[in-house]
C-alpha positions as CSV (number, residue, x, y, z in Angstrom):
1,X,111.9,98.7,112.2
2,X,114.7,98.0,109.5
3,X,117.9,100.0,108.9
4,X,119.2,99.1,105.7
5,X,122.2,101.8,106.2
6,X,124.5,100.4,107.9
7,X,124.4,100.8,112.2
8,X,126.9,101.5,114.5
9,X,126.2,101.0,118.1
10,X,127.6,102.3,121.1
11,X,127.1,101.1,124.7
12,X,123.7,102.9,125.0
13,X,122.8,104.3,121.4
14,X,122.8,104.1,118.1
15,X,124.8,106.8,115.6
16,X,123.8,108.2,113.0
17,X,124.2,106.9,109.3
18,X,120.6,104.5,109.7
19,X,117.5,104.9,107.8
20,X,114.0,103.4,110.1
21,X,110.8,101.5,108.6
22,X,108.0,101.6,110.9
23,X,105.3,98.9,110.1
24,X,101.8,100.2,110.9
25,X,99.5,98.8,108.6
26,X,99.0,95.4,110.1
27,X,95.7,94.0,111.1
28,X,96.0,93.6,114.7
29,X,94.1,90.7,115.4
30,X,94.8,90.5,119.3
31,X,93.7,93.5,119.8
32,X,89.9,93.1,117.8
33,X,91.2,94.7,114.3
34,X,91.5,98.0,116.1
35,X,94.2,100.6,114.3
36,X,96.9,100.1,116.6
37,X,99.2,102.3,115.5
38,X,96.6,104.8,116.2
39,X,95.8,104.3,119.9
40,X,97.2,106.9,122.2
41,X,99.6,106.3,124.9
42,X,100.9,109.5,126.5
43,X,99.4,112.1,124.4
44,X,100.6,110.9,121.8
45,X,99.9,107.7,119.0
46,X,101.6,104.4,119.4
47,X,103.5,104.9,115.7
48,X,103.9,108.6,117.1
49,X,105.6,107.5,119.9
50,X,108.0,105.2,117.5
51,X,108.5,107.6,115.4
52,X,109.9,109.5,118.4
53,X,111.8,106.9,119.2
54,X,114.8,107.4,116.0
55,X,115.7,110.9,116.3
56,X,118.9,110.3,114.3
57,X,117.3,108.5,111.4
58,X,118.4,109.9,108.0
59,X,114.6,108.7,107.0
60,X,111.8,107.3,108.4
61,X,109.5,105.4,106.6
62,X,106.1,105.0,107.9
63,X,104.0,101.9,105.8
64,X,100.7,102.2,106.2
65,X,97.5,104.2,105.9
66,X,98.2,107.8,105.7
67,X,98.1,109.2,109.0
68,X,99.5,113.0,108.4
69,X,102.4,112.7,110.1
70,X,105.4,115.4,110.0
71,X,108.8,114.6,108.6
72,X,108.3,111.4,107.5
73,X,108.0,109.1,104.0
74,X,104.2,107.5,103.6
75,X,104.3,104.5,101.4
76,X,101.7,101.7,101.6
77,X,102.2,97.9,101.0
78,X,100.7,96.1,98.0
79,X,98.3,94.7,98.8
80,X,97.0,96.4,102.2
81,X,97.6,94.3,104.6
82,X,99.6,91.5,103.4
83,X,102.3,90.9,105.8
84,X,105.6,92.1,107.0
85,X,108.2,91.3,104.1
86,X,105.5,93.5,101.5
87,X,105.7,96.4,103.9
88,X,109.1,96.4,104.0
89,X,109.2,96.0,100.0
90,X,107.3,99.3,100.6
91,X,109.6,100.7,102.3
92,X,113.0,101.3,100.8
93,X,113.2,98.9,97.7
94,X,116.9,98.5,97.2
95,X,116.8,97.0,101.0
96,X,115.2,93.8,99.7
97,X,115.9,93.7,96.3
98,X,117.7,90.5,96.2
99,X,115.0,88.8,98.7
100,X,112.6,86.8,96.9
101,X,110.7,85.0,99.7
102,X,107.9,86.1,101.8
103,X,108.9,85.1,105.6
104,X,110.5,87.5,108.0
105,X,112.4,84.7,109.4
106,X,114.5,83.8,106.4
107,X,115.0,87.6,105.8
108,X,116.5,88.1,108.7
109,X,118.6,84.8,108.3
110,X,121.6,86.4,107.2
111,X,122.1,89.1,110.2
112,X,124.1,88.8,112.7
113,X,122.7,90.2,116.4
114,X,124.5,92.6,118.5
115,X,123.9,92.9,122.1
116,X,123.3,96.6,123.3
117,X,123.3,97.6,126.5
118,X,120.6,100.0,127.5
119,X,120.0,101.9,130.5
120,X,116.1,100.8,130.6
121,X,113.9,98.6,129.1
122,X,113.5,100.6,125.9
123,X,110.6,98.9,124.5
124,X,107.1,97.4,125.3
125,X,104.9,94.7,123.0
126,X,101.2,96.4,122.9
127,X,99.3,93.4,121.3
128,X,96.1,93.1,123.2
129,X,93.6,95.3,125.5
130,X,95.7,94.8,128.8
131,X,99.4,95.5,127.2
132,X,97.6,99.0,126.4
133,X,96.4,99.9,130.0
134,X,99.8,98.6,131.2
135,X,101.5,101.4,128.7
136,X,98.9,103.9,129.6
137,X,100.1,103.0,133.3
138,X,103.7,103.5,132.8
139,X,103.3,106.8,131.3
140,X,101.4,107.9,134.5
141,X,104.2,106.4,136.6
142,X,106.9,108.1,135.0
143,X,104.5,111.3,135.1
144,X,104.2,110.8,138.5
145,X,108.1,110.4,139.4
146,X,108.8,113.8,137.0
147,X,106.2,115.9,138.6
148,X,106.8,115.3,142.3
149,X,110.8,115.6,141.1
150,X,109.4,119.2,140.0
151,X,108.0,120.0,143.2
152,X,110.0,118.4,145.5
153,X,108.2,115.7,146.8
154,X,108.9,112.3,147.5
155,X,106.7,110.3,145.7
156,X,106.9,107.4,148.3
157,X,104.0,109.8,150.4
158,X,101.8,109.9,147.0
159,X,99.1,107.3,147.5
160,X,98.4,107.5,143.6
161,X,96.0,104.4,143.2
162,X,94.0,106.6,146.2
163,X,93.6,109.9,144.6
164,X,92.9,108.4,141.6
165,X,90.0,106.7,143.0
166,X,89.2,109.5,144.7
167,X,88.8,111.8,141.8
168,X,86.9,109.0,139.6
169,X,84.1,108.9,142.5
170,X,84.2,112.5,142.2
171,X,84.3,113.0,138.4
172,X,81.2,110.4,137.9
173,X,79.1,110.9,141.3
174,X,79.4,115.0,140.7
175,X,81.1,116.3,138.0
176,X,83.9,115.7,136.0
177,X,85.8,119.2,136.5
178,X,85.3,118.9,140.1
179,X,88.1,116.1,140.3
180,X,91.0,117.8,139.1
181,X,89.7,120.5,141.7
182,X,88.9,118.0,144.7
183,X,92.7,116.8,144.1
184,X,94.2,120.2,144.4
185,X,92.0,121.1,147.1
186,X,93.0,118.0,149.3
187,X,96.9,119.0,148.3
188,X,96.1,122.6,149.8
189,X,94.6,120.8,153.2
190,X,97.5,118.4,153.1
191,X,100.2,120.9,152.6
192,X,98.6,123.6,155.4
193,X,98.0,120.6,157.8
194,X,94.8,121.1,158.0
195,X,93.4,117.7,156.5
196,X,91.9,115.3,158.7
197,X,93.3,111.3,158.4
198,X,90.3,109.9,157.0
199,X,90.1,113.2,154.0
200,X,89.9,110.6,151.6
201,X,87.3,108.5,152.2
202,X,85.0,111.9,153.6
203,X,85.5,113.4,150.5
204,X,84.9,110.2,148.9
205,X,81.5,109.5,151.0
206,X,80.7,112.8,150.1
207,X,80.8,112.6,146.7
208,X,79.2,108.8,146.4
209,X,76.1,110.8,148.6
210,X,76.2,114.1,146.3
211,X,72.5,114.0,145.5
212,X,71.5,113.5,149.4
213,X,73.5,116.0,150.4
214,X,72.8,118.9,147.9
215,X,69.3,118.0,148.7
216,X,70.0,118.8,152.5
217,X,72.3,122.3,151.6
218,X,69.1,123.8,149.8
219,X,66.4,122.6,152.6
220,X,68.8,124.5,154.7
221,X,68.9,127.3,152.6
């Protein structure tokens, strides 16, 4: 991302007054030529989620194959493909107007860095297969945190690795709706008392043995 409007920077932000290039039309070799602005993390597409990410931006900029998004400039590099310095050409021209090389690094010779102090890590590289899953994880972390904040529940008692193994033997030994339901179910035995110690691993048995033990419910029918 590139701001050619001048930035001001707060403690913890960023005002307004900035305009924001998002490159998504590289090739994204670590990660098998996949589109990876396209993948989803959180409901949402990686450049989605950057886009997000500059609510105050007097324009964004998105270079790269169309990808129908709202509110924002398309422009594509010339040729497809062919780095970072022609995507930002792309981009606002007047930015690099008096640039005439090709490598990132001696574009961004002349800046000078300011430190900003964040209240989180604000970013995460997403460059192969297992910086994906780890995103993917994150979300369902912070998921995790938000929801048992909305029920009151301390999310120190929420085994989630277990129910989540819980409802994958469920969702591929029986069927896939029945895990959402087997969760709620074991929160309704949990919250009434009524759940025996070992509920996960009988539910679990139960559904690994589905097939023996729906044969057994209609012999005894």
């Amino acid at each position: 991302m590139i701001a050619p409007a001048p930035i001001v920077a707060y403690g913890g932000g960023v005002t307004s007054g900035y305009d924001a290039v998002i490159l998504a039309g590289g090739r994204a070799r670590r990660l098998g030529g996949l589109d990876k602005p396209g993948l989803d993390v959180g409901a949402r597409t990686l450049v989605e989620n950057v886009v997000a990410a500059v609510p105050g931006a007097r324009r964004v900029v998105v270079v790269g194959p169309e990808r129908g998004l709202r509110k924002v400039i398309g422009v594509r590099e010339d040729p497809p493909g062919s780095g970072p310095v022609p995507a930002l050409r792309a981009g606002p021209r007047r930015a690099l107007e008096r640039y005439a090389g090709r490598s990132p690094h001696g574009l961004r010779a002349p800046l000078a860095g300011v430190r900003v102090a964040l209240p989180r890590r604000a970013w995460f590289d997403r460059d192969t297969m297992e910086d994906l899953k780890e995103a993917r994880m994150n979300v369902l972390n912070e998921w995790t945190t938000l929801a048992c904040q909305e029920l009151g529940i301390d999310p120190a008692r929420v085994d989630r690795d277990l129910i989540l193994d819980l409802t994958k033997e469920v969702a591929h030994g029986v069927a896939r709706p029945a895990a959402p339901l087997t969760a709620y179910l074991l929160g309704l035995a949990e919250g009434a008392g009524t759940a025996p110690e070992d509920a996960v691993a009988r539910l679990t048995a139960l559904a690994n043995n589905w097939g023996q033990a729906t044969r057994e419910t209609l012999t005894d029918t």
